[in-house]
KOLVOMAR-645719 format. One record per atom (N, C-alpha, C): residue number from 1; x negated, y negated, z; residue in one letter; atom name. Coordinates in steps of 0.001 Angstrom, whole numbers, plus 500000, padded with zeros to 6 digits. Example, Ala and Ser with C-alpha at 12.3 -4.5 7.8 and 13.67 -1.06 7.14 Angstrom:
# residues 2
(atom 1 (486810 505690 507800) A N);
(atom 1 (487700 504500 507800) A CA);
(atom 1 (486800 503300 507800) A C);
(atom 2 (487150 502250 507080) S N);
(atom 2 (486330 501060 507140) S CA);
(atom 2 (487100 499970 507870) S C);
# end
This chain:
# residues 64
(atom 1 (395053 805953 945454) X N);
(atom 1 (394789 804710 946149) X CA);
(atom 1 (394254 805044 947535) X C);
(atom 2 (393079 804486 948044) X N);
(atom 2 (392747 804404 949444) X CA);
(atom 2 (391958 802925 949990) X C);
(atom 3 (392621 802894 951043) X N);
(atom 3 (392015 801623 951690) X CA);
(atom 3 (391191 802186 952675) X C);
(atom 4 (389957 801258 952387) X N);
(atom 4 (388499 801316 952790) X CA);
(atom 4 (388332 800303 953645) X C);
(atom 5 (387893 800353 955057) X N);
(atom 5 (387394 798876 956086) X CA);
(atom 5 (385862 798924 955472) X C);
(atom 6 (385643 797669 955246) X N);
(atom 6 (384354 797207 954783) X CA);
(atom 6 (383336 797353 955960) X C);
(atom 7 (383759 796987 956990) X N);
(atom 7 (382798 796946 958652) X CA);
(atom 7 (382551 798402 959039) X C);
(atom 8 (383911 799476 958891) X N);
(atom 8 (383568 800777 959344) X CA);
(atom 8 (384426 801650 958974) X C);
(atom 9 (383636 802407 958394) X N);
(atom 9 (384702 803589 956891) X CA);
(atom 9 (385541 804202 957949) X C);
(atom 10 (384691 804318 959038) X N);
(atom 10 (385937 805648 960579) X CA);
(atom 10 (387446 804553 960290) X C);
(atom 11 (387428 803214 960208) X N);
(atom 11 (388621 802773 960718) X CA);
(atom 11 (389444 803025 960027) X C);
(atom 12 (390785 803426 960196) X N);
(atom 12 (391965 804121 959242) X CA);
(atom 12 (393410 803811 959245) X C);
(atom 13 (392972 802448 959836) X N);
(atom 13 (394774 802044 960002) X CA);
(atom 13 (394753 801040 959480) X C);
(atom 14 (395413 800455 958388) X N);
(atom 14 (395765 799026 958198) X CA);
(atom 14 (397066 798479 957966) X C);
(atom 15 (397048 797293 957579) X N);
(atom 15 (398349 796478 957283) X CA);
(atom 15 (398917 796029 956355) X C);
(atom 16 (399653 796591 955677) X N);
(atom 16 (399726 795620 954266) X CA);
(atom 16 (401609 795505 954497) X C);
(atom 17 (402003 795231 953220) X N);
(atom 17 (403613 795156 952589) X CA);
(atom 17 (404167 796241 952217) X C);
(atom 18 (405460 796509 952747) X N);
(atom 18 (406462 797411 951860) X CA);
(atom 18 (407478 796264 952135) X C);
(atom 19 (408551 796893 951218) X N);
(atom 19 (409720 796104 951042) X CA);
(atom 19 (410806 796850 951624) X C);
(atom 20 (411291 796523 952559) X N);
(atom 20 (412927 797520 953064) X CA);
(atom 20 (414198 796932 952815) X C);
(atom 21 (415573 797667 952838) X N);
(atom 21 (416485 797366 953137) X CA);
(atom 21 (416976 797528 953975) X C);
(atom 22 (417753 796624 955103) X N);
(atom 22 (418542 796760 956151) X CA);
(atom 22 (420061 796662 955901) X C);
(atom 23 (420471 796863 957278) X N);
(atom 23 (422112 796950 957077) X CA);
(atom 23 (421966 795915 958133) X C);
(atom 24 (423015 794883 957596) X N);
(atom 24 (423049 793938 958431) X CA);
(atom 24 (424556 793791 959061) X C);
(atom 25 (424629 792757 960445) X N);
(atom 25 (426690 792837 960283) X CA);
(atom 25 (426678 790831 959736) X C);
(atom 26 (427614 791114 958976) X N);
(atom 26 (427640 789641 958592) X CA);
(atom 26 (429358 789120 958779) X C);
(atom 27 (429369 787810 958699) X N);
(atom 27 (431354 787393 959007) X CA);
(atom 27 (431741 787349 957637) X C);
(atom 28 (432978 787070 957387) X N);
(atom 28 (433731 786763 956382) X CA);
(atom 28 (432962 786366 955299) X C);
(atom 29 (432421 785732 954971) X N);
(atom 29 (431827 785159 953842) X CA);
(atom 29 (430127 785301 953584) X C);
(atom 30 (429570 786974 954747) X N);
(atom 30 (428291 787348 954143) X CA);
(atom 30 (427613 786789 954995) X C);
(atom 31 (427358 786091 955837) X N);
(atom 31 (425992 785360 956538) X CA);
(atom 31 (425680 785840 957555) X C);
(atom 32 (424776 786118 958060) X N);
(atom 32 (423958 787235 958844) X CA);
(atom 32 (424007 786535 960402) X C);
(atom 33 (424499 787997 960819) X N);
(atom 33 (424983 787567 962156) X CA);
(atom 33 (423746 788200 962720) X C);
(atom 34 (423623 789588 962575) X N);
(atom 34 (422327 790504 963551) X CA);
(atom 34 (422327 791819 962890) X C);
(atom 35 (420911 792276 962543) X N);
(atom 35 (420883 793513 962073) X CA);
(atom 35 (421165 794547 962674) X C);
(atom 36 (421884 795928 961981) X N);
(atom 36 (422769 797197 962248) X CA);
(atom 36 (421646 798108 962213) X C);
(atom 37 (421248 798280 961573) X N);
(atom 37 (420215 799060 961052) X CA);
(atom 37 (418568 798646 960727) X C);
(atom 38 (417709 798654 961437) X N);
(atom 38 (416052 797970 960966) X CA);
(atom 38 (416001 798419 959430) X C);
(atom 39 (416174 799986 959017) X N);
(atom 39 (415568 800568 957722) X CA);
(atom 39 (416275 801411 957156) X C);
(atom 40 (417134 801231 956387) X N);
(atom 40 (417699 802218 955292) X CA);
(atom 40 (417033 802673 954363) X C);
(atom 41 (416179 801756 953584) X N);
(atom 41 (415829 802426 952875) X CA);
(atom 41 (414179 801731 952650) X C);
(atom 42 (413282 802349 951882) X N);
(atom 42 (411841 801380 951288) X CA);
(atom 42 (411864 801254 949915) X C);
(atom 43 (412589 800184 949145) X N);
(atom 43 (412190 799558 948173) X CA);
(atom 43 (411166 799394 947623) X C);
(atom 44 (410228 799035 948093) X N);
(atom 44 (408643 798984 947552) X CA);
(atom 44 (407758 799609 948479) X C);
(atom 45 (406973 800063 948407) X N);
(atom 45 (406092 801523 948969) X CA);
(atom 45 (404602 800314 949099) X C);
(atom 46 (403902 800145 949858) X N);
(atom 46 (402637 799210 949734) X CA);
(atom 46 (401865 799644 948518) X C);
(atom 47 (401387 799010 947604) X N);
(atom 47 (400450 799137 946912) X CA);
(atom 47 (399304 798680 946990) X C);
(atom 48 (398382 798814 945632) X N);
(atom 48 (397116 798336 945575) X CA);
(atom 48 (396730 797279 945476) X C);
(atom 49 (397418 796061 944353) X N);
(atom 49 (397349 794926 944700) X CA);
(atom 49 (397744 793958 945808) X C);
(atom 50 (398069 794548 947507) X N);
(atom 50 (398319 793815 948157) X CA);
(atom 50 (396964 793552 948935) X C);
(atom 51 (397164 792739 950444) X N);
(atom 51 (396118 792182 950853) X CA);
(atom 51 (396504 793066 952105) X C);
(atom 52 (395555 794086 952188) X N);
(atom 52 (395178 795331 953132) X CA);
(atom 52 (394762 794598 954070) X C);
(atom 53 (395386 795036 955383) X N);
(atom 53 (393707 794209 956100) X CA);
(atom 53 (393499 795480 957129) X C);
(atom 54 (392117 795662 958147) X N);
(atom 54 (392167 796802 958997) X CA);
(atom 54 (392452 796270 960058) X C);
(atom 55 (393568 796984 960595) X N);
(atom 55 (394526 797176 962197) X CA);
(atom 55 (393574 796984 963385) X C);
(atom 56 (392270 797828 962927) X N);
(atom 56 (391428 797914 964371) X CA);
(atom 56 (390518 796958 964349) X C);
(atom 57 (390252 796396 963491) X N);
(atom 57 (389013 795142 962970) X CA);
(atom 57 (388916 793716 962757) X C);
(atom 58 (390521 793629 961370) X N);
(atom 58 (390998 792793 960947) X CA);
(atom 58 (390309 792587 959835) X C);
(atom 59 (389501 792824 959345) X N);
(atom 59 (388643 793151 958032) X CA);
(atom 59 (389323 793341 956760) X C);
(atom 60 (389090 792296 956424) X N);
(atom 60 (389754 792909 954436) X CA);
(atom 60 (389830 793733 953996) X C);
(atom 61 (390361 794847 953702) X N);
(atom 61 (390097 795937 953497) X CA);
(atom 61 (389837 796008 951576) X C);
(atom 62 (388744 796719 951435) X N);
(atom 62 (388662 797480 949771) X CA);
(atom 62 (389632 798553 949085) X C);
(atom 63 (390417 798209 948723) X N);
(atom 63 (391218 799378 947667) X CA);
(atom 63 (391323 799840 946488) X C);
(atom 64 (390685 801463 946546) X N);
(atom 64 (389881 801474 945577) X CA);
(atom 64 (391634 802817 945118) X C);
# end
């Protein structure tokens, strides 16, 4: 998989989705007070079917 900026192949940073888990502190019955931790772990890794876009441009990006 590589994401391609349509405006300018140099550009090499973009944006898409992963999925994380946090550690959160919650009260008695689970409801989220404030997160402990930003990232334990990445659940979903970005893929190809998401909507890339480029960081330096904002350009849709192609993922080929």
């Amino acid at each position: 998989m590589k994401a391609i900026c349509p405006e300018d192949s140099t550009h090499d940073e973009f944006v898409t989705s992963a999925h994380i888990a946090q550690l959160w502190v919650v009260d008695s019955v689970g409801d989220f007070i404030s997160v402990a931790m930003d990232c334990t772990d990445v659940t979903h890794h970005p893929e190809s079917g998401n909507i890339w876009e480029c960081n330096i441009c904002g350009a849709d990006a192609v993922v080929e």
